[in-house]
C-alpha positions as CSV (number, residue, x, y, z in Angstrom):
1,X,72.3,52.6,-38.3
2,X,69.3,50.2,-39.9
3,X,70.7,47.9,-37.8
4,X,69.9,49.6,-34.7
5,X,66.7,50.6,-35.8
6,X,65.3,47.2,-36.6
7,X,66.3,46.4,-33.0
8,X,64.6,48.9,-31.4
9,X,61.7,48.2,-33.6
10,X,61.7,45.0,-32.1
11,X,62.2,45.5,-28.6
12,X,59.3,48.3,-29.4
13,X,56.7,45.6,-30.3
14,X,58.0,43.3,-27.5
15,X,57.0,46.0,-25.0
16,X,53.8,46.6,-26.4
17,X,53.1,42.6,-26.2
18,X,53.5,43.2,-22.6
19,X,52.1,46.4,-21.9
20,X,49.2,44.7,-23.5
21,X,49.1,41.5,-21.5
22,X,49.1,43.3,-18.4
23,X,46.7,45.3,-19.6
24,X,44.4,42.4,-20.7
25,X,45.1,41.2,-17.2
26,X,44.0,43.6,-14.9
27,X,40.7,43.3,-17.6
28,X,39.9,40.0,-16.6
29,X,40.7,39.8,-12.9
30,X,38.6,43.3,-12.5
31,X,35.7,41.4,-14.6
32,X,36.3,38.2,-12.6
33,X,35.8,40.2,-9.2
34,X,32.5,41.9,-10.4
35,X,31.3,38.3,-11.4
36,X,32.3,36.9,-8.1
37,X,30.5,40.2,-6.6
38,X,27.5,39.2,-8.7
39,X,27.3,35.3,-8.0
40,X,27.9,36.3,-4.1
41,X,24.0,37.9,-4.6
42,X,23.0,34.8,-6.4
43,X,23.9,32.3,-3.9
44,X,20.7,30.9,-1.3
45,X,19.4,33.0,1.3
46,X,21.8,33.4,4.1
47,X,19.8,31.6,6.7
48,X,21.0,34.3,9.1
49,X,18.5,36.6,7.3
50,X,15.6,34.2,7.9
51,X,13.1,33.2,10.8
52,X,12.5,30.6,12.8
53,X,9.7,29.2,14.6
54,X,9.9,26.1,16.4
55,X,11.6,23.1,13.9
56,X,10.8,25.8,10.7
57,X,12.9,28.2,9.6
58,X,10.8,30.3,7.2
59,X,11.9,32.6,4.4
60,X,12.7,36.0,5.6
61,X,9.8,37.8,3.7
62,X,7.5,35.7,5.9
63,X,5.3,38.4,8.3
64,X,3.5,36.3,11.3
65,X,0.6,38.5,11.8
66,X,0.0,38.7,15.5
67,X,-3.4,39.0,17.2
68,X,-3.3,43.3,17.1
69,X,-2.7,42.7,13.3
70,X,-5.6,40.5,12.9
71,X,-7.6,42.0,15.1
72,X,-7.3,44.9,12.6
73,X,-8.7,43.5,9.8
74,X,-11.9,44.8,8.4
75,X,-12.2,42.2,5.0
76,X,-10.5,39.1,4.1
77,X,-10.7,37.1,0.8
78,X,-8.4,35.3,-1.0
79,X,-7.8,38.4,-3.2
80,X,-7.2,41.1,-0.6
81,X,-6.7,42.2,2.6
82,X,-8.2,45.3,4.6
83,X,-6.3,46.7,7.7
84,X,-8.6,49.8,9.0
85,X,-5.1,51.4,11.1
86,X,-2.3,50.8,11.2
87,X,-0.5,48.5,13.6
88,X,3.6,47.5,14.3
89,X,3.4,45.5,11.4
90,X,1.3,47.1,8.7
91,X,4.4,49.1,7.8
92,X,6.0,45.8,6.7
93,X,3.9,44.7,4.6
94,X,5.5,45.5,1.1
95,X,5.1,43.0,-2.4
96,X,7.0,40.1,-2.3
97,X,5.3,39.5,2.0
98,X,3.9,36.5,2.4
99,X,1.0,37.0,5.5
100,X,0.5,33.9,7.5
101,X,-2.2,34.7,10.5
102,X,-5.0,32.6,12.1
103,X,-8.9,34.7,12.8
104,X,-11.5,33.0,15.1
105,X,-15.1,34.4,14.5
106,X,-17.6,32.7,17.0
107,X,-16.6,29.2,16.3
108,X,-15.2,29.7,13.0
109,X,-11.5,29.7,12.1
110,X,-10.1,31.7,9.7
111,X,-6.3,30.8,8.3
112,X,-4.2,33.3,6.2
113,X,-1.5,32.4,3.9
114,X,-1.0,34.9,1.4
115,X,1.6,36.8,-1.1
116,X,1.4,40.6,-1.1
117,X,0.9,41.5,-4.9
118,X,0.7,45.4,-4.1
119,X,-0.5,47.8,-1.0
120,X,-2.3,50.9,-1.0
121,X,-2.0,53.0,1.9
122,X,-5.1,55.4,2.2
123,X,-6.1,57.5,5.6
124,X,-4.8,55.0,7.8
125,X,-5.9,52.0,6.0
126,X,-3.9,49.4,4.2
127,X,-5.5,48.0,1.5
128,X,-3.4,44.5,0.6
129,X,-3.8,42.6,-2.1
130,X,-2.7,38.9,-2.4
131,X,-2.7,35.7,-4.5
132,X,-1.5,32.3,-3.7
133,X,1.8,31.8,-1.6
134,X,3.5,29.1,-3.0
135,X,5.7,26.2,-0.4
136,X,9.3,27.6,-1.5
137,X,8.1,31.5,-0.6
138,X,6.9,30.6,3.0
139,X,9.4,27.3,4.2
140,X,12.9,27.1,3.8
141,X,14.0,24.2,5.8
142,X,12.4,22.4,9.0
143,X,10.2,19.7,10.3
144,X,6.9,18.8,11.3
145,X,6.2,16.1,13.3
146,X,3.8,14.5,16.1
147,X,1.1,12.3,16.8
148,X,-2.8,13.0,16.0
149,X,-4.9,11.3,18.7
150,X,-8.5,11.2,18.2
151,X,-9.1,10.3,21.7
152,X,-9.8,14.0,23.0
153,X,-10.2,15.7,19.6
154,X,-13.6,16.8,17.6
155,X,-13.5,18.6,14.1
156,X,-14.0,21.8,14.6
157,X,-15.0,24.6,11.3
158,X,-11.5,25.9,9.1
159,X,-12.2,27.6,6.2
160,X,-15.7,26.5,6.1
161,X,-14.7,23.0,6.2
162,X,-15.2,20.3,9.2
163,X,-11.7,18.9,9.8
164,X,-9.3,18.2,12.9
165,X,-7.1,21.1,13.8
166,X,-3.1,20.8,15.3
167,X,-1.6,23.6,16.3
168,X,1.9,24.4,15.1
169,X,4.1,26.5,17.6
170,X,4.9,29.7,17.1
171,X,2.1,30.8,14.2
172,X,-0.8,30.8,17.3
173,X,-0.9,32.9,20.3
174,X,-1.4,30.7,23.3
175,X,-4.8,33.3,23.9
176,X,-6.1,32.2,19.9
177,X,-5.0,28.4,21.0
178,X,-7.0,28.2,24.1
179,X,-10.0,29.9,22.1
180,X,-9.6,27.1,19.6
181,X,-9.3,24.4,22.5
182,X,-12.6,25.7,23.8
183,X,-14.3,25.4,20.4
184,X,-12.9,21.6,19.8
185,X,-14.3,21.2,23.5
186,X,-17.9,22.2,22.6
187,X,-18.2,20.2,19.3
188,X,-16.7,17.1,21.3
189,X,-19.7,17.6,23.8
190,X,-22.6,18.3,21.5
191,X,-21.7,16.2,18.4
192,X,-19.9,13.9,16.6
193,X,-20.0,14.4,13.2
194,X,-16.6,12.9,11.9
195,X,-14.6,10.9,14.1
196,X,-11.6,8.8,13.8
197,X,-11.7,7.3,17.6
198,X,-11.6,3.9,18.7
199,X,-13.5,0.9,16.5
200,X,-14.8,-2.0,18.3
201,X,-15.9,-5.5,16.5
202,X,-17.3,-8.8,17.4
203,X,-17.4,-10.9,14.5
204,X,-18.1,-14.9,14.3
205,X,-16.5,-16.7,11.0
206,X,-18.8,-19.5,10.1
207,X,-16.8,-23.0,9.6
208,X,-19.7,-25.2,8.2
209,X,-18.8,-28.6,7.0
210,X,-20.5,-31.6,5.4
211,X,-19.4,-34.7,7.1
212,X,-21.8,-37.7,5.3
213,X,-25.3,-36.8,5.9
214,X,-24.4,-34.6,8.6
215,X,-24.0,-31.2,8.7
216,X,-21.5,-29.7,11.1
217,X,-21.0,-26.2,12.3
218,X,-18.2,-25.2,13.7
219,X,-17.3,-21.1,14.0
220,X,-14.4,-18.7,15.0
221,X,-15.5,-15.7,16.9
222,X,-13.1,-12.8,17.0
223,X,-13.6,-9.7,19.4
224,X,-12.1,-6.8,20.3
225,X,-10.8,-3.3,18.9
226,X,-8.2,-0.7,18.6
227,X,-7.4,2.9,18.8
228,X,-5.9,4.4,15.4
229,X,-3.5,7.0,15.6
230,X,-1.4,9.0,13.1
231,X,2.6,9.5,13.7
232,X,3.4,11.8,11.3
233,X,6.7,13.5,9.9
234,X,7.1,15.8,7.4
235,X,10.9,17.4,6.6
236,X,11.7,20.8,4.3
237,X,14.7,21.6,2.8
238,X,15.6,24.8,0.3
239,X,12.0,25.6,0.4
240,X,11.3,22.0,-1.1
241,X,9.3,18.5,0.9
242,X,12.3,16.4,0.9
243,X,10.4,13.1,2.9
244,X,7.7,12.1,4.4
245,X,6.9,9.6,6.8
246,X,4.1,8.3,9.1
247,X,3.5,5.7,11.3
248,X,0.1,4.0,10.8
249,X,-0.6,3.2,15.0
250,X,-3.5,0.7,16.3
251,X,-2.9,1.5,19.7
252,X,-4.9,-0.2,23.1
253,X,-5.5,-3.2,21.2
254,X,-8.0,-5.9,22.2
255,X,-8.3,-9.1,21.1
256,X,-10.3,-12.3,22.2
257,X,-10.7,-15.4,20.1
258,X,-12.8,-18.8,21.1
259,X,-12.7,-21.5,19.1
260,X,-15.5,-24.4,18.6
261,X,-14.5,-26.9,15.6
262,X,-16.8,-29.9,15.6
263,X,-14.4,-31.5,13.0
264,X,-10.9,-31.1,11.4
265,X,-10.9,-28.4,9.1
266,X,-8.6,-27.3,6.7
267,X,-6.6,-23.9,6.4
268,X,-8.5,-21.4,5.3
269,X,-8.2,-17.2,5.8
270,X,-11.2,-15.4,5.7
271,X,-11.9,-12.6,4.0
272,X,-11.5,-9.5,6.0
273,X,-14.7,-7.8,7.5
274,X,-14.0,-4.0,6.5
275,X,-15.2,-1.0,8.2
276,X,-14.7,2.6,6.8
277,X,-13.2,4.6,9.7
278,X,-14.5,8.1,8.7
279,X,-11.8,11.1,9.3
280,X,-11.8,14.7,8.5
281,X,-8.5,15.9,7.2
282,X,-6.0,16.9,9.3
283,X,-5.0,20.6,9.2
284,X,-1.8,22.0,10.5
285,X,-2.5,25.4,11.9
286,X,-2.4,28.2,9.2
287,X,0.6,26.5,7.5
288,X,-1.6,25.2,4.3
289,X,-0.5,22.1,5.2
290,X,-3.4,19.1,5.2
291,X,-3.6,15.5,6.2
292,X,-6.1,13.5,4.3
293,X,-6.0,10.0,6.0
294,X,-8.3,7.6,4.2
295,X,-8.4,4.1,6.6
296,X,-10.7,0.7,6.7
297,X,-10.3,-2.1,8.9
298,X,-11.4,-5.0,10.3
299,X,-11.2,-8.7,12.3
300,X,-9.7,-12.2,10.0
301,X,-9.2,-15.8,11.2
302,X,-7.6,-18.9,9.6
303,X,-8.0,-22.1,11.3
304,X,-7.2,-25.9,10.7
305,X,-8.1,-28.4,12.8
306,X,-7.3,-32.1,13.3
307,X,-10.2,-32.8,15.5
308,X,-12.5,-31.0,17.6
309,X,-11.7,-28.4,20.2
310,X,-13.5,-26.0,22.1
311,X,-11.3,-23.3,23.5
312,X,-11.1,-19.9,24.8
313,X,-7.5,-19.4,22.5
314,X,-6.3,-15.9,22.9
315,X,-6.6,-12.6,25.2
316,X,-4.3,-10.3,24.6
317,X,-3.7,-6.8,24.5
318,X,-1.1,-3.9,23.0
319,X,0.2,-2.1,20.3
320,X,1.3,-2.6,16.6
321,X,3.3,0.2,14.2
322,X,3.8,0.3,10.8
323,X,6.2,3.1,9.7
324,X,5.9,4.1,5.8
325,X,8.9,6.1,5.0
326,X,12.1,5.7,2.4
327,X,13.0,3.2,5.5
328,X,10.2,1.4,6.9
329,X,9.4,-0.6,10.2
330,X,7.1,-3.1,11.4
331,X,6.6,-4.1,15.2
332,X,4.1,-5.3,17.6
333,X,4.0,-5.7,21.0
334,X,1.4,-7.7,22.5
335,X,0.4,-9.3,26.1
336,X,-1.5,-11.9,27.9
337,X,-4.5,-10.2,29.6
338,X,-6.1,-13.6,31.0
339,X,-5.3,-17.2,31.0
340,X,-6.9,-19.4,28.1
341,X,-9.0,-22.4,29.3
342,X,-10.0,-25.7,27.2
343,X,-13.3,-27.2,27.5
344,X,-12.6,-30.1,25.3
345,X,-9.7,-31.0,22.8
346,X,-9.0,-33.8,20.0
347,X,-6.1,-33.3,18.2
348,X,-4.4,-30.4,16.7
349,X,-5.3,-26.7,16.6
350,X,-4.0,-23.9,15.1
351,X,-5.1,-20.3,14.2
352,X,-4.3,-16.8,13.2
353,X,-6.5,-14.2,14.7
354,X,-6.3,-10.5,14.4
355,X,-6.8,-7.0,12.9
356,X,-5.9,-6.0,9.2
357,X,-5.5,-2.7,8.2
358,X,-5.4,-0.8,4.7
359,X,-5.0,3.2,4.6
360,X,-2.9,5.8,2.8
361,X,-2.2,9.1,3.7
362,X,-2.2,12.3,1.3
363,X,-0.8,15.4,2.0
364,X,-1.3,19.0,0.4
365,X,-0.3,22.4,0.6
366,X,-3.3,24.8,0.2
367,X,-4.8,22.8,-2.9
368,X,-1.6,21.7,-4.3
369,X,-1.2,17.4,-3.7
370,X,2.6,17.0,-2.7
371,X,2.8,13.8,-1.0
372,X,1.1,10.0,-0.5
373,X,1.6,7.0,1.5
374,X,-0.1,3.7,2.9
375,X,-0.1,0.1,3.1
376,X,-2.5,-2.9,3.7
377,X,-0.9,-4.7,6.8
378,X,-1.8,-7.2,9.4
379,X,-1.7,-7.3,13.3
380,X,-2.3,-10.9,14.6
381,X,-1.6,-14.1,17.3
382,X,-0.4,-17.4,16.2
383,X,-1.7,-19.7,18.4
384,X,-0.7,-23.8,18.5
385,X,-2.2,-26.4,20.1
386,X,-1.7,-30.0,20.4
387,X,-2.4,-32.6,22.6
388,X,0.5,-35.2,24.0
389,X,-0.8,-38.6,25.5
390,X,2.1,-40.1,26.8
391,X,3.4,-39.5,29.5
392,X,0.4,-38.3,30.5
393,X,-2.7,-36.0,28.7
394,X,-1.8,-32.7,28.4
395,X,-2.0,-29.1,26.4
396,X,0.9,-27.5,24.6
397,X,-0.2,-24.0,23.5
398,X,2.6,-21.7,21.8
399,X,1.7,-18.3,21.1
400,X,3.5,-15.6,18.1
401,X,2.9,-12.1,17.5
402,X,3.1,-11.5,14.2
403,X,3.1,-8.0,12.0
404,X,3.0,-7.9,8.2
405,X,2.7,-5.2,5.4
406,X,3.3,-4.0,1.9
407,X,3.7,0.0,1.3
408,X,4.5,2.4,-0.9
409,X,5.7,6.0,-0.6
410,X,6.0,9.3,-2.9
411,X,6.5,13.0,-2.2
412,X,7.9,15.9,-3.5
413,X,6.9,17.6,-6.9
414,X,8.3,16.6,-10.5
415,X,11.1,16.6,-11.0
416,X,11.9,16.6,-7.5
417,X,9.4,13.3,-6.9
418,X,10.6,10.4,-4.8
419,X,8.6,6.7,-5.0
420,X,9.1,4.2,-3.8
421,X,7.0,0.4,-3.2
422,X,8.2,-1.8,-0.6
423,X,6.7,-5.1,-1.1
424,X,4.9,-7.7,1.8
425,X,7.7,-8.3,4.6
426,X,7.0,-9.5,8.2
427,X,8.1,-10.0,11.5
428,X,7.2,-12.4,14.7
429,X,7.9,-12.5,18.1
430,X,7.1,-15.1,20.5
431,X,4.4,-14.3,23.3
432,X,4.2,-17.3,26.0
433,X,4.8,-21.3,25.8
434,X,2.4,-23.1,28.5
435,X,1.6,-26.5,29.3
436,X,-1.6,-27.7,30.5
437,X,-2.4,-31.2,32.3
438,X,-6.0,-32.6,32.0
């Protein structure tokens, strides 16, 4: 009879091992669905929930005010907001709204970027107030990109500032845009207080030699211009900059050279002339984005000589890009505008003749730096002389376009920052090969 007792005593505790496993089971894969239930709510906004507006898709507590909304506003500051009734959107605004809206007053422009902190509602008005929105809270992912061209542009008044204004679509009625058009239009007829347009030089490089008692002057004289433009490209992802590229452009370039060398000379580059190119910042509709281009440039010449010439060496004309991203790109394109013609030639002749160009380009949000690029690079001809005797006397001129540039690179905010230098690389193309008889 003990016998059979002890072995139900043990089968007893070998069924309460497994009533208590199963038990402990069910525990853990109830606790394990709860946790999955909780890191579901956890996970990135569902970017089904959020908006889009052109190439941005914003987070989805983003409120575009439209022009009723604005129109409804009685004070603005950066620490509240005043709606006197009450419009289709009012009853959106909650905390956690982030109010992006653009207000023209005469030929002021007003921008809104704001986070709701708290909203009082009181007999029909909503009294809003904010603090700073900050990058993650207004864009999730997109990009940004296009071309600033100062040819038809004038800075017009943003937040009490003189800078350039670019719409972005879908944060501007066309009504407000065509207001703002009007307003650039005006200031481009009236004044020009900051411009960033077209520079134009004529600049003669003194070659003076010493040759025995005799003093020699020979000179370089360099003349043209070109159009600077800005390419830019700016690219958001999980509410963080993730690059940043632009394309420095000197577009509808000029450039005429003559040469009068009295004797040979040696090689020598010049120093580059420098002129400022003043340019108001560069805002991108009420996004709190800004452009802050900072750009100098200017004509340089190297020569040597094996004898004296008197030429007219280069016309030409076109483009040159220098892209400063995580991959960058030179290239030029250039043309013959006009035939060269040679008054007198002894010897050898060669030169480099054209525009360098140093900039870098900062970008913020609101007051917040969050990116920087630029370069020093050059645009130039390489022209070759020579004169052959036999058979006969004649010209050989050979023409290269040439591109150069050292960069560097860095956005994004520690520790998401991203730098990078890349140092001086170039590239050349040829132009035209002639031969002259004389």
């Amino acid at each position: 009879m003990k016998s059979n007792f002890n072995y139900f005593k043990k089968y007893k505790r070998f069924f309460n091992f497994i009533f208590l496993s199963i038990f402990a089971a069910l525990i853990f894969v109830s606790c394990s669905q709860d946790n999955l239930a909780e890191d579901t709510t956890n996970t990135p906004t569902d970017p089904g929930n959020l908006k889009t507006l052109g190439n941005l898709t914003l987070q989805k507590n983003v409120i575009i005010l439209d022009d009723e909304s604005v129109s409804a506003i009685s004070t603005l500051d950066d620490q509240s907001i005043t709606f006197n009734k009450a419009t289709d959107q009012t009853d959106e605004i909650k905390a956690g709204s982030v109010l992006v809206g653009t207000r023209i007053e005469g030929d002021n422009v007003k921008t809104i970027l704001s986070k709701v902190t708290a909203v009082t509602k009181t007999n029909n008005q909503y009294f809003v107030q904010t603090s700073s929105a900050k990058l993650e809270e207004f864009i999730y992912s997109g990009t940004l990109s296009g071309v600033y061209d100062p040819s038809d542009k004038a800075p017009i008044n943003v937040n009490g500032k003189m800078v350039n204004y670019i719409p972005v679509e879908g944060f501007i009625s066309q009504e407000l845009n065509n207001k703002i058009i009007n307003i650039e239009a005006k200031n481009l007829s009236d004044q020009k207080l900051i411009t960033f347009n077209r520079f134009n030089f004529d600049k003669t490089f003194p070659l003076n030699q010493q040759v025995g008692p005799v003093a020699l002057a020979s000179s370089v004289n360099v003349k043209g211009g070109a159009t600077p433009k800005i390419d830019y490209n700016i690219t958001f992802s999980w509410g963080h900059l993730t690059n940043f590229s632009v394309n420095f452009i000197l577009d509808d370039i000029a450039l005429q050279s003559t040469a009068n060398i009295q004797a040979s000379v040696g090689y020598t580059v010049s120093t580059t002339d420098f002129l400022n190119i003043p340019i108001a910042p560069i805002v991108l509709g009420p996004t709190g984005l800004v452009l802050s281009p900072t750009v100098s440039a200017g004509p340089f010449v190297g020569i040597a000589a094996t004898g004296k010439a008197k030429v007219n060496l280069l016309d030409l004309g076109g483009t040159a890009n220098f892209l400063v991203s995580k991959n960058p790109a030179l290239h030029i394109s250039l043309e013959k505008k006009s035939d060269f013609s040679i008054t007198s030639l002894e010897g050898n002749l060669s030169a480099e003749v054209g525009l360098e160009a140093k900039g870098a380009v900062g970008l913020q949000f609101l007051t917040v730096p969050i990116a920087n690029s630029g370069l020093r690079g050059r645009a130039s001809a390489l022209a070759s002389l020579g004169v052959q005797l036999i058979p006969q006397r004649k010209g050989i001129l050979d023409v290269k376009a040439k591109i150069q540039a050292d960069m560097f690179y860095g956005f994004g905010v520690f520790p998401l920052r991203v730098e990078g230098t890349i140092p001086l690389f170039q590239r050349e193309y040829p132009l035209y090969h002639k031969e002259l008889v004389f």
